[in-house]
Biopython code that builds the backbone (N, CA, C, O; Angstrom):
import numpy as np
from Bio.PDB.StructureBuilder import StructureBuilder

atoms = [
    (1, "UNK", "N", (11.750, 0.428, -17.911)),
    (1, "UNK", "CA", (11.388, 1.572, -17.094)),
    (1, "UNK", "C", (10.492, 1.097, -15.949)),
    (1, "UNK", "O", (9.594, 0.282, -16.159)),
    (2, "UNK", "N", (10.744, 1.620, -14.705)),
    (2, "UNK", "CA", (10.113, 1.167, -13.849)),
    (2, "UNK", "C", (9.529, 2.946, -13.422)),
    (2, "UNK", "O", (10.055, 4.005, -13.763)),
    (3, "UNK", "N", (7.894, 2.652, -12.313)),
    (3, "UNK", "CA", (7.407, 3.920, -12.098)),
    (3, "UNK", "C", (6.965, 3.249, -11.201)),
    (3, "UNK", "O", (6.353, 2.183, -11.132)),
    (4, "UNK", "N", (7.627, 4.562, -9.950)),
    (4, "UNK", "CA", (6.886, 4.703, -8.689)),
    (4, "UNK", "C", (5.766, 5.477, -8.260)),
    (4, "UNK", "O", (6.099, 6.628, -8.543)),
    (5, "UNK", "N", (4.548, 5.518, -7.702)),
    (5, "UNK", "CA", (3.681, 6.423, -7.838)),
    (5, "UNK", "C", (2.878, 6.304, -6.153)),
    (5, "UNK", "O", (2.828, 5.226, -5.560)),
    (6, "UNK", "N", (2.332, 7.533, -5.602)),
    (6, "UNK", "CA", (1.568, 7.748, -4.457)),
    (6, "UNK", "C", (0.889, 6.689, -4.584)),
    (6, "UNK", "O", (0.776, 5.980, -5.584)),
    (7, "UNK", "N", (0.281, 6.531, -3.240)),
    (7, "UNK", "CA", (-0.688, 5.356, -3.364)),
    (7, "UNK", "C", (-2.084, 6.430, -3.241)),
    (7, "UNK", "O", (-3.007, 5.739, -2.810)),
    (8, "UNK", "N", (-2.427, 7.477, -3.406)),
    (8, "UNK", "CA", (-3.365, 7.885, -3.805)),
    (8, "UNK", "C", (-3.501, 8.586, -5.065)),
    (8, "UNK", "O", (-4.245, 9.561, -5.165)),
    (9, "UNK", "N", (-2.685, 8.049, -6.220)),
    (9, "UNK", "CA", (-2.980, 8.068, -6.996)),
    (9, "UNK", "C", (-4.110, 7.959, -8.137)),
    (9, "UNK", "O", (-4.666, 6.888, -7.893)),
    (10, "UNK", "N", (-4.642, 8.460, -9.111)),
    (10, "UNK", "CA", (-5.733, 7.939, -9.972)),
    (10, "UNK", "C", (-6.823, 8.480, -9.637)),
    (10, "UNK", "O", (-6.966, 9.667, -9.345)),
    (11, "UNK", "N", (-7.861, 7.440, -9.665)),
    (11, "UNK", "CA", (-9.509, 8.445, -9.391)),
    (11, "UNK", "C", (-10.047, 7.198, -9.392)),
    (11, "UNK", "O", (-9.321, 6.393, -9.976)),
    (12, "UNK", "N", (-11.290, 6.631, -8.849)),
    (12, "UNK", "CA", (-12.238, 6.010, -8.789)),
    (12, "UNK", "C", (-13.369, 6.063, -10.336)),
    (12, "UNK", "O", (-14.019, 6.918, -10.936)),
    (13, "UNK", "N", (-13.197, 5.171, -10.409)),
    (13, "UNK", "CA", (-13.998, 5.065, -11.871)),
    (13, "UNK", "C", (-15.896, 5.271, -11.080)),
    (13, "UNK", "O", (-16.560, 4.717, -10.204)),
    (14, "UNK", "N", (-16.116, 6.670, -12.306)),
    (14, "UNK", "CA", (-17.453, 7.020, -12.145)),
    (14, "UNK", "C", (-18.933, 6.070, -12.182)),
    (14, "UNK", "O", (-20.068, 6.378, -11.819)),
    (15, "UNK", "N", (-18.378, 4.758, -12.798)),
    (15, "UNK", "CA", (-19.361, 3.797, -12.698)),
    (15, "UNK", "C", (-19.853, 2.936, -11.588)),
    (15, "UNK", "O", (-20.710, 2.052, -11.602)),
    (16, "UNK", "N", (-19.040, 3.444, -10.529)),
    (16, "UNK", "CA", (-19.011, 2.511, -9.018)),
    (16, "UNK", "C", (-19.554, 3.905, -8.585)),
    (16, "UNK", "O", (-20.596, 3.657, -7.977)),
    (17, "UNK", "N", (-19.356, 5.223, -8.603)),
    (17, "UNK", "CA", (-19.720, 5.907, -7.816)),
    (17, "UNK", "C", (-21.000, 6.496, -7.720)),
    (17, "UNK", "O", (-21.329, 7.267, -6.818)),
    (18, "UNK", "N", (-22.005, 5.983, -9.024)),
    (18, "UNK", "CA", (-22.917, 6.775, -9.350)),
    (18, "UNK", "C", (-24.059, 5.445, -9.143)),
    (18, "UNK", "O", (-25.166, 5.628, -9.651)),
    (19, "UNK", "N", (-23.796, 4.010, -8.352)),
    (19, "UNK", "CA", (-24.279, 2.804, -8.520)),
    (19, "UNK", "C", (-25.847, 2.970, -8.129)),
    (19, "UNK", "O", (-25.698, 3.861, -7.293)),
    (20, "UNK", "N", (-27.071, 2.762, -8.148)),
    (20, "UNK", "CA", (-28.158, 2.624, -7.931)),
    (20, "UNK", "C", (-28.738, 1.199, -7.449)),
    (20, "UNK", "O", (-29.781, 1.206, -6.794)),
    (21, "UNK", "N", (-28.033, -0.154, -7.780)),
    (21, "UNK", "CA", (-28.435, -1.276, -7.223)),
    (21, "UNK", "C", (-27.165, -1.189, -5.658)),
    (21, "UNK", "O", (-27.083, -2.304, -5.142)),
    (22, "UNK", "N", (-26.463, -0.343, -5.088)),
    (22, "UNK", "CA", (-25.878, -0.885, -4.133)),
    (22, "UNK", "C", (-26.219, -1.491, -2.563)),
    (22, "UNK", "O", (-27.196, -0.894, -2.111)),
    (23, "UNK", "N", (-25.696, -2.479, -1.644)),
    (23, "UNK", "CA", (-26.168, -2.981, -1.220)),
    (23, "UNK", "C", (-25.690, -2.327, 0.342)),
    (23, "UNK", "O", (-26.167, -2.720, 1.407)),
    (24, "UNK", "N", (-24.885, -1.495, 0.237)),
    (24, "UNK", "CA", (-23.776, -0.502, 1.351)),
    (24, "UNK", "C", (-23.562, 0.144, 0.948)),
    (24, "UNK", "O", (-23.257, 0.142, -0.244)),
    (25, "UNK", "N", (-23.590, 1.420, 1.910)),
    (25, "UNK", "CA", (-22.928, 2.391, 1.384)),
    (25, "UNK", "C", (-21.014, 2.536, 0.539)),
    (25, "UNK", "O", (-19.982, 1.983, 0.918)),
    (26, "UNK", "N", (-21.163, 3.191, -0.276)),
    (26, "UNK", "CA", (-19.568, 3.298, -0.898)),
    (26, "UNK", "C", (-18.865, 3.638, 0.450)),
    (26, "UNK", "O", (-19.243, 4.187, 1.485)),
    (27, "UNK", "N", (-17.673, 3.086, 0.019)),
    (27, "UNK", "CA", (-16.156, 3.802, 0.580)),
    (27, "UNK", "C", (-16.186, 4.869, 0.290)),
    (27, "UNK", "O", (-16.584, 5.442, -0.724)),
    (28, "UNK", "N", (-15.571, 5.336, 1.576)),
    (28, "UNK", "CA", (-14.729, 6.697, 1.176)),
    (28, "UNK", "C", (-14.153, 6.874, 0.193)),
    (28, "UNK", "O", (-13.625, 5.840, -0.217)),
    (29, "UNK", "N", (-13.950, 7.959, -0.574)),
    (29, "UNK", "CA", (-13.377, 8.666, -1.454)),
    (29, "UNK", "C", (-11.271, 8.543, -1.409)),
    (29, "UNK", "O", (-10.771, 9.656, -1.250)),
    (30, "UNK", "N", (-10.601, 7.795, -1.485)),
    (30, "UNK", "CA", (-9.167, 7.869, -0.845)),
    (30, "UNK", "C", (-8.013, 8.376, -2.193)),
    (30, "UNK", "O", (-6.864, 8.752, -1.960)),
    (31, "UNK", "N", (-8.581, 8.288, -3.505)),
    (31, "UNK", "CA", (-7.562, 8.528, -4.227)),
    (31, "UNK", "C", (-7.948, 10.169, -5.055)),
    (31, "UNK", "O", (-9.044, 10.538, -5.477)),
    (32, "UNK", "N", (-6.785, 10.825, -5.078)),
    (32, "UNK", "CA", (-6.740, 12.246, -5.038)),
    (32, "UNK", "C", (-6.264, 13.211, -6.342)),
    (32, "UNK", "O", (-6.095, 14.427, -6.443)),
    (33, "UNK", "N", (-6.113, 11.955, -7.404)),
    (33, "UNK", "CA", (-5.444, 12.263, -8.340)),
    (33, "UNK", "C", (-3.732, 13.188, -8.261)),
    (33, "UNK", "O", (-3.296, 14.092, -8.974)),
    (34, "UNK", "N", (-3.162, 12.515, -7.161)),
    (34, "UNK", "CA", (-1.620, 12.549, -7.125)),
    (34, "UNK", "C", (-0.471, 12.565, -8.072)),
    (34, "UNK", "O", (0.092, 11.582, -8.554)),
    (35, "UNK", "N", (-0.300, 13.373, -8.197)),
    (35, "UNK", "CA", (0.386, 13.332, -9.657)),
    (35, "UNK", "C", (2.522, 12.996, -9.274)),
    (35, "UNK", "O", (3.529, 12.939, -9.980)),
    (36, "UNK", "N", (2.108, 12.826, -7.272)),
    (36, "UNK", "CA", (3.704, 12.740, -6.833)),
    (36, "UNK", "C", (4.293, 10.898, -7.781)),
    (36, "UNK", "O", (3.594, 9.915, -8.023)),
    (37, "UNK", "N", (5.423, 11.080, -7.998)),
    (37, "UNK", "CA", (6.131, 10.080, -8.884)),
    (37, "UNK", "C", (7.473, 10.255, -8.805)),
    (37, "UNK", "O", (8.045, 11.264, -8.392)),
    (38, "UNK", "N", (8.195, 8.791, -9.394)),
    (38, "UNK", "CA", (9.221, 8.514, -9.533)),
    (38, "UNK", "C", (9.774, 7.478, -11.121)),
    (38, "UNK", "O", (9.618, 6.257, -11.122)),
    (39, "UNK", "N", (10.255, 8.052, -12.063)),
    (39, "UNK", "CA", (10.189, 7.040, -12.775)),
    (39, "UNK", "C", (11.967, 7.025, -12.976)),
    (39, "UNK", "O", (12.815, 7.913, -13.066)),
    (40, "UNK", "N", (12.000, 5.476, -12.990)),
    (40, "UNK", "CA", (13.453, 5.485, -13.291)),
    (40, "UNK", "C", (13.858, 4.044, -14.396)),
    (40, "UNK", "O", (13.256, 2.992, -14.611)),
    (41, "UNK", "N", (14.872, 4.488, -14.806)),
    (41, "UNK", "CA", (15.222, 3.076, -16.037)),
    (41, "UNK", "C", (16.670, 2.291, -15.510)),
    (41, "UNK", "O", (17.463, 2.440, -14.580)),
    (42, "UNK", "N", (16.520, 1.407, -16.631)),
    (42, "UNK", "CA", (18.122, 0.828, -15.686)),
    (42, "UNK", "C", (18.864, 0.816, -17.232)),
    (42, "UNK", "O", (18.371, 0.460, -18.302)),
    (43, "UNK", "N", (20.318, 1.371, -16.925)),
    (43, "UNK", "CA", (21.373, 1.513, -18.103)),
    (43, "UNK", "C", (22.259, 0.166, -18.000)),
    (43, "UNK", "O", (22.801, -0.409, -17.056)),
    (44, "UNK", "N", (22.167, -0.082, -19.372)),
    (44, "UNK", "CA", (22.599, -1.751, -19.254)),
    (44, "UNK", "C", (24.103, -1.696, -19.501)),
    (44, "UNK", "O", (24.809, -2.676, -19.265)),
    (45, "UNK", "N", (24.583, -0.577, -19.967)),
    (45, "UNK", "CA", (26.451, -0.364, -20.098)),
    (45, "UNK", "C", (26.640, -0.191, -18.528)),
    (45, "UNK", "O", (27.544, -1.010, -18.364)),
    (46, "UNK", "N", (26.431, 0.239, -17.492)),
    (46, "UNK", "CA", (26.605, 1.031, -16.842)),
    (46, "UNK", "C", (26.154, 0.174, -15.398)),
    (46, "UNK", "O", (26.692, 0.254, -14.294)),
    (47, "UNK", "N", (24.851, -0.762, -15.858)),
    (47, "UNK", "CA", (24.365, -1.127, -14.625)),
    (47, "UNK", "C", (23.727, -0.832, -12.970)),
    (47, "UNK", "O", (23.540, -1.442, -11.917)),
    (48, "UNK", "N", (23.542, 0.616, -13.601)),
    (48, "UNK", "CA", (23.165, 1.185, -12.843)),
    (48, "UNK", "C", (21.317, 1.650, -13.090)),
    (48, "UNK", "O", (20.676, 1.471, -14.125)),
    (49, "UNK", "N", (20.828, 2.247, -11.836)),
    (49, "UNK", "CA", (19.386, 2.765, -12.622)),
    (49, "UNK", "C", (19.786, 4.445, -12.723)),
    (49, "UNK", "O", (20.699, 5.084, -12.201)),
    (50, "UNK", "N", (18.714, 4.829, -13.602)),
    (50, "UNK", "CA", (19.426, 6.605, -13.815)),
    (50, "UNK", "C", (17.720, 6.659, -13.969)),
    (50, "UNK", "O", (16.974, 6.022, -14.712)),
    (51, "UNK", "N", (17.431, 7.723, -12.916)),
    (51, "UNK", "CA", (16.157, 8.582, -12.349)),
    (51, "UNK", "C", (15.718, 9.422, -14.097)),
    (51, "UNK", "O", (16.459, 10.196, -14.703)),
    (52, "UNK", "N", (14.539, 9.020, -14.480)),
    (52, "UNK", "CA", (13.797, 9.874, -15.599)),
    (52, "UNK", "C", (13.430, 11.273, -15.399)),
    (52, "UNK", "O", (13.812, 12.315, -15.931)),
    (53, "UNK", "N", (12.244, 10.900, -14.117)),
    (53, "UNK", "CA", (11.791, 11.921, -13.480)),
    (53, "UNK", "C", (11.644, 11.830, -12.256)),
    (53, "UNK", "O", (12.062, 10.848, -11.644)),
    (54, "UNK", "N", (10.949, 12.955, -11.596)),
    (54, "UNK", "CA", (10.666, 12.616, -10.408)),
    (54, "UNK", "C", (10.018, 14.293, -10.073)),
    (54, "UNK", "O", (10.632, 15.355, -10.183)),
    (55, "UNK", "N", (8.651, 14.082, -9.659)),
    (55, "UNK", "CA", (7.640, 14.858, -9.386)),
    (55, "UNK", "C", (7.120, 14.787, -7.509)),
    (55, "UNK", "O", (6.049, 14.220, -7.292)),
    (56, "UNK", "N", (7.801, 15.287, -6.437)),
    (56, "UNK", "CA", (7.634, 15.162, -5.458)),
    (56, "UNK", "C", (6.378, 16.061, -4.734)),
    (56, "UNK", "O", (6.057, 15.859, -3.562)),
    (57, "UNK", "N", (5.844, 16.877, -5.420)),
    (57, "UNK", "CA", (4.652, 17.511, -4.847)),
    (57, "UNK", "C", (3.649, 16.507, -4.694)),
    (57, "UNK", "O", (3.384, 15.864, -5.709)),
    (58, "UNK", "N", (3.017, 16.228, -3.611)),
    (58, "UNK", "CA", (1.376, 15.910, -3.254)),
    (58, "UNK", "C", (0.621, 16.919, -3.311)),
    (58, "UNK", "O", (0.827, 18.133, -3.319)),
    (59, "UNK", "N", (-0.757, 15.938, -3.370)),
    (59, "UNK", "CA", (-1.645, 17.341, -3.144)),
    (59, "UNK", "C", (-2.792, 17.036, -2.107)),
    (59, "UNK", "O", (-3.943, 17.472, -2.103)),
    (60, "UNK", "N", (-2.225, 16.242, -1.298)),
    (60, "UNK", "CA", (-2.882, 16.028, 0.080)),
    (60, "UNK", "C", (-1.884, 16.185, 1.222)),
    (60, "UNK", "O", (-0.727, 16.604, 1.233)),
    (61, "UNK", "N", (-2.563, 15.794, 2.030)),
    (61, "UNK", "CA", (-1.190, 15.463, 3.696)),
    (61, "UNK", "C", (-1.324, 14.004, 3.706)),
    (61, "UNK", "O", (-2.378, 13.368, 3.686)),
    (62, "UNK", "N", (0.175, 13.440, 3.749)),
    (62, "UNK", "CA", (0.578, 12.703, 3.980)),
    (62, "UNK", "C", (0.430, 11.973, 4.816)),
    (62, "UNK", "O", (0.364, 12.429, 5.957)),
    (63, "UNK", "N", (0.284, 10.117, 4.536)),
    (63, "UNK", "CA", (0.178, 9.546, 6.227)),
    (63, "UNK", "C", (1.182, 9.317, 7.422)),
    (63, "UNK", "O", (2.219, 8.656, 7.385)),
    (64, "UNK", "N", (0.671, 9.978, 8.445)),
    (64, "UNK", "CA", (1.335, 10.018, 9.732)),
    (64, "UNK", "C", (1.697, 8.489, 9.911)),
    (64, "UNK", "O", (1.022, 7.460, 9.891)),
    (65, "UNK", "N", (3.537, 8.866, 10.163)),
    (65, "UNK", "CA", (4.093, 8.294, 10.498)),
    (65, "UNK", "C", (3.656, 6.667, 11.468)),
    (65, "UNK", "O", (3.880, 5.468, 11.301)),
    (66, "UNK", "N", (3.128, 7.289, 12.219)),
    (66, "UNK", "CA", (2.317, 6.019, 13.454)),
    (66, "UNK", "C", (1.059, 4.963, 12.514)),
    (66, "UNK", "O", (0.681, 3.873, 12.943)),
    (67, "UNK", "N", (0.747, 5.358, 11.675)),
    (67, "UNK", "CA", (-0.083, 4.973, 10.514)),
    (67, "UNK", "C", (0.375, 4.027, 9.544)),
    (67, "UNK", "O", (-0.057, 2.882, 9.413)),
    (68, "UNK", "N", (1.635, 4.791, 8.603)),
    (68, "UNK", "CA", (1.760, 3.721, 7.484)),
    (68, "UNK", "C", (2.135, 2.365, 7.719)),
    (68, "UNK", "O", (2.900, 2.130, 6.784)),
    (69, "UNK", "N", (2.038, 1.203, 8.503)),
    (69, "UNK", "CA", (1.928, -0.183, 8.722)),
    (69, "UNK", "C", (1.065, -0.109, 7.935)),
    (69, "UNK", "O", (1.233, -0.687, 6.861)),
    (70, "UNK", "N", (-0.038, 0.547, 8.152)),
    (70, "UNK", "CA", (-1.812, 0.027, 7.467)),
    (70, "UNK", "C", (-2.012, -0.245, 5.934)),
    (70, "UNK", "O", (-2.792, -0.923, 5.265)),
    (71, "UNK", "N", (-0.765, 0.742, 5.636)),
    (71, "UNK", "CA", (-0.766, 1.064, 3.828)),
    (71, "UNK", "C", (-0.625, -0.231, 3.911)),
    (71, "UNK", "O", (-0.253, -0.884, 4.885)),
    (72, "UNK", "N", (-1.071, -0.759, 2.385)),
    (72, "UNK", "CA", (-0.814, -2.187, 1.575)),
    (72, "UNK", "C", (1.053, -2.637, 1.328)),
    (72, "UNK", "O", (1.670, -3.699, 1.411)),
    (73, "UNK", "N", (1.401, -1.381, 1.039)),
    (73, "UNK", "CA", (2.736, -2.449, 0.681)),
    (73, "UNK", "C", (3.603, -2.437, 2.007)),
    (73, "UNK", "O", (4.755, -2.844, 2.156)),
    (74, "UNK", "N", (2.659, -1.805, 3.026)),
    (74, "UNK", "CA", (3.747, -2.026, 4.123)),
    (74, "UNK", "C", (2.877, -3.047, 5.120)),
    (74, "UNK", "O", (3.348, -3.193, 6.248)),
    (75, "UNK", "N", (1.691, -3.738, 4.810)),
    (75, "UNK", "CA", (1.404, -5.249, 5.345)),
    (75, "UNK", "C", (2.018, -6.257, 5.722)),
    (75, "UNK", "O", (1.752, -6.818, 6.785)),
    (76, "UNK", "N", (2.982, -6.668, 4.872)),
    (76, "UNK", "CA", (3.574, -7.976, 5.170)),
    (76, "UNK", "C", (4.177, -8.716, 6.274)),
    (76, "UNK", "O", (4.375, -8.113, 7.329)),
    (77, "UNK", "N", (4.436, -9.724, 6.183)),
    (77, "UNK", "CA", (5.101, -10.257, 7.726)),
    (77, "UNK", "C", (6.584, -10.999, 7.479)),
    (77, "UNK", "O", (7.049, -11.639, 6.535)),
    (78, "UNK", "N", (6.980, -10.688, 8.493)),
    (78, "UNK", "CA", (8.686, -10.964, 8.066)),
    (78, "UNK", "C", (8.726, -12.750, 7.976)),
    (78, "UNK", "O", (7.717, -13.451, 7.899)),
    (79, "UNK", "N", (9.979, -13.194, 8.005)),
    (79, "UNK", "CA", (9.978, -14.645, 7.746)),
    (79, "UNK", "C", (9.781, -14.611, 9.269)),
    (79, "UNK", "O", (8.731, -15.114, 9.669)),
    (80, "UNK", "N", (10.454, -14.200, 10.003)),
    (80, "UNK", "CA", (10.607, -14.756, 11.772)),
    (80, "UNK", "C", (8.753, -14.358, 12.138)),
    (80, "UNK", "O", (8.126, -15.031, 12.956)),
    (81, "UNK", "N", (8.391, -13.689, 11.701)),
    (81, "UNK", "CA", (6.587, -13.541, 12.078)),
    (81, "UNK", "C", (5.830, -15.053, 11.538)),
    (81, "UNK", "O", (5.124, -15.937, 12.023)),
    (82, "UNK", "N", (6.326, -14.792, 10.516)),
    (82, "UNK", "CA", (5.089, -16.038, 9.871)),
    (82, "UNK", "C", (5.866, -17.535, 10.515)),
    (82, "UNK", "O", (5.300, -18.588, 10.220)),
    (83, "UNK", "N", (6.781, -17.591, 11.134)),
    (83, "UNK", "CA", (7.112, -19.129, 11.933)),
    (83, "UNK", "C", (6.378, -18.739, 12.936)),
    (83, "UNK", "O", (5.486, -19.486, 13.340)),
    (84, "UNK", "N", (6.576, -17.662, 13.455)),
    (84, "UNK", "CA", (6.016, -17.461, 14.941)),
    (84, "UNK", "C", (3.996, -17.925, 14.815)),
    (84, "UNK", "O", (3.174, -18.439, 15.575)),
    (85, "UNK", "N", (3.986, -17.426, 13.562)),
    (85, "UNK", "CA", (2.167, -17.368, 13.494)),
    (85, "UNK", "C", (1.997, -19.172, 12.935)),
    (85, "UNK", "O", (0.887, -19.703, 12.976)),
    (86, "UNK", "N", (3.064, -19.837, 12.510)),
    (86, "UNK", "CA", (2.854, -21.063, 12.082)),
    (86, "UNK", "C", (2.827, -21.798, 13.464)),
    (86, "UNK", "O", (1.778, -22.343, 13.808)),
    (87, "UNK", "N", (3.854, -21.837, 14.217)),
    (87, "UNK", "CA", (4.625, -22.102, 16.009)),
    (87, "UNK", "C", (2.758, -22.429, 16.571)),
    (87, "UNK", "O", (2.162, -23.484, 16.787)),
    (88, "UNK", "N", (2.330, -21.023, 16.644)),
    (88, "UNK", "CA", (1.244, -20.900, 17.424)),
    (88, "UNK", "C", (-0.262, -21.158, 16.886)),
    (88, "UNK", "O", (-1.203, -21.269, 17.671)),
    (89, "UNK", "N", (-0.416, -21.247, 15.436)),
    (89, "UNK", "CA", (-1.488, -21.768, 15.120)),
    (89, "UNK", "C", (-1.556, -23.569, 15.322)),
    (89, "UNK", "O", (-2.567, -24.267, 15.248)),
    (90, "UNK", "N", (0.088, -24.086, 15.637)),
    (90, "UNK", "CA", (0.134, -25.522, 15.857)),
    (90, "UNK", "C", (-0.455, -26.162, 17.010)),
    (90, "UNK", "O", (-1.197, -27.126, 17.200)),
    (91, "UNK", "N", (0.514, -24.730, 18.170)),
    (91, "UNK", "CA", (-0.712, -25.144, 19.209)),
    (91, "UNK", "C", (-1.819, -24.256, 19.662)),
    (91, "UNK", "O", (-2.117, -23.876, 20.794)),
    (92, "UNK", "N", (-2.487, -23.962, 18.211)),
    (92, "UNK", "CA", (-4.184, -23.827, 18.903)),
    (92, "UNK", "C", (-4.433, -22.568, 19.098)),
    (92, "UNK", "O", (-5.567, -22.312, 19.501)),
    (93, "UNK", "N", (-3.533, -21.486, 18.893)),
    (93, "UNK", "CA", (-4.209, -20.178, 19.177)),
    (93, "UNK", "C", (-4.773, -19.311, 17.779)),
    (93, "UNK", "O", (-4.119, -19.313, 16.736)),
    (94, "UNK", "N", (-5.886, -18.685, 17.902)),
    (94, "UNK", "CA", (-7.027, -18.116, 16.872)),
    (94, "UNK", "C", (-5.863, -17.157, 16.335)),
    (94, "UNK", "O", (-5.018, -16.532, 16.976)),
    (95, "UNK", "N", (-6.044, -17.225, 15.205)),
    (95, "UNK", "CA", (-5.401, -16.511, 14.211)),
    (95, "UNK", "C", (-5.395, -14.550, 14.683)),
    (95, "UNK", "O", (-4.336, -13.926, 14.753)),
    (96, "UNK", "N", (-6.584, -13.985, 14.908)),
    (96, "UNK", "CA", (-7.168, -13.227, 15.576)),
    (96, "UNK", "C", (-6.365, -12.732, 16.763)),
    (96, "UNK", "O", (-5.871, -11.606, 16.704)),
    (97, "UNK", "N", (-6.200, -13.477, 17.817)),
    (97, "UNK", "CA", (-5.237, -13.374, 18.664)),
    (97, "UNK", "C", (-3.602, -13.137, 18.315)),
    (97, "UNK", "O", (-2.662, -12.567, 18.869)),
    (98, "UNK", "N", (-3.758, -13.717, 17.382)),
    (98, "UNK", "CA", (-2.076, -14.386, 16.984)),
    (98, "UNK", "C", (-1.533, -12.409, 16.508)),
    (98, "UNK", "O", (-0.605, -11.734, 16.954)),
    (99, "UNK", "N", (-2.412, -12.130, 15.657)),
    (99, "UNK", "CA", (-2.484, -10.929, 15.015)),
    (99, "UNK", "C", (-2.203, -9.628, 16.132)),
    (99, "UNK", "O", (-1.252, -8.848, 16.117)),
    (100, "UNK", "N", (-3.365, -9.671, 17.106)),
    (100, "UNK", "CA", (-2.361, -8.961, 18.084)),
    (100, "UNK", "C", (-1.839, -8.812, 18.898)),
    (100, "UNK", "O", (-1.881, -7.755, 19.527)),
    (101, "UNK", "N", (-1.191, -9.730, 19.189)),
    (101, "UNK", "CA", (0.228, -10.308, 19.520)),
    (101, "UNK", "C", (1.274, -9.737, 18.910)),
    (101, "UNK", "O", (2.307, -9.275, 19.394)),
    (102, "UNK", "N", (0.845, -9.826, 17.609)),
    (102, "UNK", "CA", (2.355, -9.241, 16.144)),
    (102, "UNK", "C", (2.174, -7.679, 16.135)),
    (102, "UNK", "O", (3.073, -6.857, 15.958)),
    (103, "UNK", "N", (0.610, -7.382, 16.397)),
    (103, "UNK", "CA", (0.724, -5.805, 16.061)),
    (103, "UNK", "C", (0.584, -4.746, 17.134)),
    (103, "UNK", "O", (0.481, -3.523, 17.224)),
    (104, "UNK", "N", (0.638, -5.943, 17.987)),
    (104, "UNK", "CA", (0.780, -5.398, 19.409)),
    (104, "UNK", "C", (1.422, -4.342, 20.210)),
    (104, "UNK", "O", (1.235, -4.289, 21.425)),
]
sb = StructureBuilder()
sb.init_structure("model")
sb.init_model(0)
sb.init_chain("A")
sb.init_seg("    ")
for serial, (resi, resn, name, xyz) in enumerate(atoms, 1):
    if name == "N":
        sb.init_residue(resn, " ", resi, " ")
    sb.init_atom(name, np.array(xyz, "f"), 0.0, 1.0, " ", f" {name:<3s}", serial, name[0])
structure = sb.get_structure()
């Protein structure tokens, strides 16, 4: 069984939030207890996956379109990026730069 889930899922554990030695202020507050999901299995006669459930309500607003790059699983860099960032860290340009260049 595999499960897909919001990325604001869960809750922040109350022991970080209530801290008295901290050295900065906390983060923002970002997970909302989301209960949106997807769980699905894979049928091994059949070879196919067949959907368990699937719970599409949020209970926030969603990130704008122009935004989700920022999310975590949409970070990554393609193979043709990371030659390009290898190309140019060879000759000499700050990583920093290189970055927006790509997100440019």
């Amino acid at each position: 069984m595999r499960q897909f889930v919001c990325n604001k899922e869960g809750e922040r554990s109350g022991k970080h939030l209530n801290r008295t030695d901290r050295k900065r202020e906390a983060k923002a507050t970002t997970q909302t207890k989301c209960n949106a999901r997807l769980r699905i299995h894979l049928d091994y006669k059949s070879r196919k996956w067949i959907v368990g459930s699937f719970e599409p309500s949020h209970n926030h607003e969603l990130t704008p379109a122009s935004m989700v790059h920022l999310l975590p699983a949409y970070r990554g860099l393609s193979v043709a990026d990371k030659a390009r960032v290898d190309s140019l860290h060879h000759y000499g340009v700050r990583t920093c730069h290189i970055m927006g260049l790509i997100m440019g």
